[in-house]
C-alpha positions as semicolon CSV with decimal commas, in nm:
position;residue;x (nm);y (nm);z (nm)
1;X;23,683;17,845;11,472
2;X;23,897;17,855;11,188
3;X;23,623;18,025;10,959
4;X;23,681;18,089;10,619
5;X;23,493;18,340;10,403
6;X;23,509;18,649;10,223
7;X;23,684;18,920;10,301
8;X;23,607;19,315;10,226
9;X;23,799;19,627;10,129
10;X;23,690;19,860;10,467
11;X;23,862;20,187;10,566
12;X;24,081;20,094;10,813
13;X;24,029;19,706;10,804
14;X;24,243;19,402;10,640
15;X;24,152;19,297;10,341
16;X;24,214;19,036;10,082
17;X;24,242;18,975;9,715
18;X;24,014;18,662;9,719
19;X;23,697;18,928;9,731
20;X;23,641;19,270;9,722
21;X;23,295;19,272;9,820
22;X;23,175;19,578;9,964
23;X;23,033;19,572;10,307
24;X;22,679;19,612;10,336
25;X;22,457;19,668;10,617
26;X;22,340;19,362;10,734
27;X;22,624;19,160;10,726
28;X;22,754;18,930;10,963
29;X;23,073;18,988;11,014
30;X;23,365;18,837;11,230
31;X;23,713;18,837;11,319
32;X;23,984;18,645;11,483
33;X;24,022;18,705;11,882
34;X;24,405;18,791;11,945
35;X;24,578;18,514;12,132
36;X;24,273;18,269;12,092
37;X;24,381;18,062;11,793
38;X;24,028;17,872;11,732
39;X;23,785;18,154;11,821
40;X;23,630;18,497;11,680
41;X;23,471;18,785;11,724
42;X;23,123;18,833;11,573
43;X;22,885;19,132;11,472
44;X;22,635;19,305;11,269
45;X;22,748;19,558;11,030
46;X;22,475;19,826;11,061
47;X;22,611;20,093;10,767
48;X;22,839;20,413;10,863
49;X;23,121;20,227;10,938
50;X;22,962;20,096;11,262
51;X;22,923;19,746;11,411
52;X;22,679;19,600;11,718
53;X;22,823;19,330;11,882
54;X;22,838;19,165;12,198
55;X;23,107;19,187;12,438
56;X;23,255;18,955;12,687
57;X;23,354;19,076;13,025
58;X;23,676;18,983;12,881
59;X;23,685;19,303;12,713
60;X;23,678;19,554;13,051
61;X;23,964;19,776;13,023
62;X;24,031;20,085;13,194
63;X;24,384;20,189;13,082
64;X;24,243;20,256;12,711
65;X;24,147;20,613;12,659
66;X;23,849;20,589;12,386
67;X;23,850;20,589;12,014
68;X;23,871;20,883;11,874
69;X;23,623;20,797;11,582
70;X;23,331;20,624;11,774
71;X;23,404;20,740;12,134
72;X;23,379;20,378;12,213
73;X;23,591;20,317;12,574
74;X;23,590;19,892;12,679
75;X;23,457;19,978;13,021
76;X;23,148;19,776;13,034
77;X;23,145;19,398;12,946
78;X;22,865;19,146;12,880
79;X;22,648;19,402;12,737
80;X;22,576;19,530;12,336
81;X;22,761;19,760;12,197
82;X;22,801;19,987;11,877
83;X;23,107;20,103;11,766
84;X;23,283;20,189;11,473
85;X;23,432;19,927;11,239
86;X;23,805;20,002;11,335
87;X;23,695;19,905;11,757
88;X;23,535;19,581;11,627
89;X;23,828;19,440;11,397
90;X;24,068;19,599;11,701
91;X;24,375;19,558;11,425
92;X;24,267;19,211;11,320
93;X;24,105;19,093;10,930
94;X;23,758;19,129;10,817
95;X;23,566;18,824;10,723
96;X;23,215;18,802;10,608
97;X;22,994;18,523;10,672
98;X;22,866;18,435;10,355
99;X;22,525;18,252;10,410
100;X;22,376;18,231;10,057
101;X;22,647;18,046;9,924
102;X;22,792;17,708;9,978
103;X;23,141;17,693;10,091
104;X;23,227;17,362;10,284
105;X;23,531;17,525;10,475
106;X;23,277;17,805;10,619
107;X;23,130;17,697;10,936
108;X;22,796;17,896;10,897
109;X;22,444;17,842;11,065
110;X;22,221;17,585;10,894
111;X;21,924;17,854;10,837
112;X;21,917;18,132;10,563
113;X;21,942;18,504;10,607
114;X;21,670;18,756;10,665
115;X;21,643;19,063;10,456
116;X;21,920;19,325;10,515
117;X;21,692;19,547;10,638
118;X;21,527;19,303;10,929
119;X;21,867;19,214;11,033
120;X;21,994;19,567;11,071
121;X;21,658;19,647;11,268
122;X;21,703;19,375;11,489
123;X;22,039;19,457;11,610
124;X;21,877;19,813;11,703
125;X;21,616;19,681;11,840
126;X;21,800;19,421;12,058
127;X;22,057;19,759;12,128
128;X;21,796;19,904;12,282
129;X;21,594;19,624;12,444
130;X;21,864;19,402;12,542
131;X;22,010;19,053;12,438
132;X;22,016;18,910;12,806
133;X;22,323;18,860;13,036
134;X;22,659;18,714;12,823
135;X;22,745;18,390;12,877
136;X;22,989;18,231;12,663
137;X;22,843;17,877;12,572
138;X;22,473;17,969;12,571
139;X;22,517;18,380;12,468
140;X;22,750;18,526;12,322
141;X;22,870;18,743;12,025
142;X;22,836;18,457;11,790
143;X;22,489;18,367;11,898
144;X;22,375;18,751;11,867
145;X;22,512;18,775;11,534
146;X;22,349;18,477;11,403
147;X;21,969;18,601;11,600
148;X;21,979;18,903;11,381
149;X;22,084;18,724;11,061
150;X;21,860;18,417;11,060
151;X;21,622;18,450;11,414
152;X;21,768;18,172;11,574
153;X;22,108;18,206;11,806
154;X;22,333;17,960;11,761
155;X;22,684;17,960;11,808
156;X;22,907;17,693;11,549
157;X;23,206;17,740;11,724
158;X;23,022;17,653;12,046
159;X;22,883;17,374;11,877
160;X;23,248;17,233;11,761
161;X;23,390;17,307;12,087
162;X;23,131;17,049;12,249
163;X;23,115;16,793;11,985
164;X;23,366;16,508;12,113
C-alpha cells in the first residue's frame, strides 16, 4: 500500500541508489502487484536467491512454461511456494521492509523482528507444514511474511484497506 523502504542490489532485481543493502536471509521482502496500484507482493528471503511466499489463486497460469532458474510453473494457487528471487519480483522493484528502524512513510507491523535465523526456519517449517487455506483479508502473503518475521500475522495493507 504505497510502502516505502529500502531497496537492494539483487541479480536480476531493480534496484535503487537510496540503499545498497545486501539481501540477507531473513528479510521481508515485497513488491508492487502489476496493475494493482495500492497493493504488494510479500515474502521471506531464505538465502540462494530464493523466496517463500504465498500465492493467491490469482496467480494460476497455465500458458507459462516454467522458469528456467527455479523450475517454478504458477499452476497451483493459495498454497506456499519457493522460488527463486527473479519469479517473486516477476519484473517488478525490490523493497525491504525495514523493521528496526523508524521510517514514518513505511507501513510496517507494530512488533519487532525475530532473529534471522528463526524467521528463515519458520518459513521452512510453515513450507512444509502448511500456512492454512489463502484468503485475502484474513491470509495472505502479507500476513505470512509478517508470521515469520515477528510471530504474529498481520496484514497493514489489510488493515488500511478497512480503516474508513
Amino acid at each position: 500500500m504505497g510502502q516505502k523502504s529500502s531497496s537492494a542490489s539483487v541479480p536480476g532485481g531493480k534496484s535503487s541508489s537510496s540503499d545498497l543493502r545486501r539481501l540477507e536471509p531473513g528479510d521481508h521482502i515485497y513488491r508492487s502487484m502489476k496493475g494493482f496500484a495500492i497493493s504488494s507482493h510479500h515474502g521471506i528471503y531464505v538465502g540462494d536467491d530464493r523466496v517463500i511466499h504465498l500465492l493467491g489463486p490469482s496467480k494460476i497460469s497455465t500458458s507459462y512454461p516454467g522458469c528456467n532458474t527455479c523450475g517454478f510453473t504458477p499452476n497451483m494457487g493459495g498454497c506456499l511456494v519457493q522460488t527463486c528471487l527473479n519469479c517473486f519480483l516477476a519484473g517488478e522493484k525490490l523493497e525491504i521492509m525495514m523493521y528496526e528502524e523508524s521510517n514514518l512513510f513505511q507501513l510496517k507491523p507494530p512488533y519487532p523482528a525475530k532473529p534471522a535465523q528463526e524467521v528463515v526456519d519458520t518459513a521452512f517449517t510453515l513450507l512444509r507444514e502448511g500456512f492454512g487455506i489463502y484468503d485475502l483479508l484474513s491470509n495472505n502473503c502479507e500476513h505470512f511474511a509478517t508470521y515469520c518475521k515477528t510471530g504474529h500475522a498481520i496484514s497493514m495493507q489489510i488493515l488500511l484497506w478497512m480503516t474508513p
